[in-house]
C-alpha positions as CSV (number, residue, x, y, z in Angstrom):
1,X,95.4,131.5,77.9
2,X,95.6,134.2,80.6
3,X,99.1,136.0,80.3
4,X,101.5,135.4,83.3
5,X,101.7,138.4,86.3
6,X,104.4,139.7,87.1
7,X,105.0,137.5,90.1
8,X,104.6,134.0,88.5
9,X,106.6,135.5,85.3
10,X,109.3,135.9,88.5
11,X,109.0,133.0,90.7
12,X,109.3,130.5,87.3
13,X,112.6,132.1,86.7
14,X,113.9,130.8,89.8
15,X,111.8,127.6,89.4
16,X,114.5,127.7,85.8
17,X,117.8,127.6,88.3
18,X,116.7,124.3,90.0
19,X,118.3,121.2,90.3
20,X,116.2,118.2,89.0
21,X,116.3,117.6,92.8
22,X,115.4,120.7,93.6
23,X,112.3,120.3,91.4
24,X,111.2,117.4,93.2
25,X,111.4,119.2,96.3
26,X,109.1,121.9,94.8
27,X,106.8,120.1,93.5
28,X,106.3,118.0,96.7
29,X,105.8,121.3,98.3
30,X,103.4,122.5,95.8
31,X,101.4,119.2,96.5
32,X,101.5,119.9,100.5
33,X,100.3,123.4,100.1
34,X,97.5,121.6,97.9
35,X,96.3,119.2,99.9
36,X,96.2,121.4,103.2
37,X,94.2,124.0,101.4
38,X,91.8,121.1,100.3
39,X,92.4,119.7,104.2
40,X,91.4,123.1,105.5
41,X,88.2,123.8,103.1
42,X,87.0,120.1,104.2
43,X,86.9,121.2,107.9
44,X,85.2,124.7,107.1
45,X,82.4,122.9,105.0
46,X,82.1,120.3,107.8
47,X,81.9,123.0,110.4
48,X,79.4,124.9,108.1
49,X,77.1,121.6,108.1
50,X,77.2,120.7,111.6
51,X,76.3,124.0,113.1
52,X,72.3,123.9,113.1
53,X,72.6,120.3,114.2
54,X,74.8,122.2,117.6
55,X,72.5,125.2,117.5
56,X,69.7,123.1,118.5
57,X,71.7,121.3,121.3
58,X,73.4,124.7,122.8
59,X,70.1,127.1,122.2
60,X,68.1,126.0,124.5
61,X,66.3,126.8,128.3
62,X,67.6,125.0,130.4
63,X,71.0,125.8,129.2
64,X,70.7,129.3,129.2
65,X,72.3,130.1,132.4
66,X,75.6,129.4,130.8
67,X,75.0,131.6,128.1
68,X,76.0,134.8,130.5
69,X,79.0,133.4,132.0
């Protein structure tokens, strides 16, 4: 097991003064931060995929008048 940094070694001894209630809290909070990092990377992989499929609509001739605008 990887030894704790500095930082975690610091933000668990806070996480040790909590309340049971306050532990809740931060673990609710934990699981928000989670889920919109996963939220966030599901959008980027989406906009990844759906960019040739655009590409082909946007790039092309008769369009590209509004390309200089």
């Amino acid at each position: 097991m990887q030894a704790l940094s500095d930082k975690e070694k610091h933000i668990l001894a806070k996480i040790r003064q909590c309340s049971p209630t306050q532990l809740a809290e931060i673990e609710d909070f934990i699981d928000f931060l989670s889920q919109r990092y996963r939220d966030r990377q599901i959008v980027a992989a989406a906009t990844a995929a759906s960019e040739p499929s655009f590409a082909q609509v946007w790039d092309n001739p008769e369009d590209a008048v509004y390309d200089d605008l």
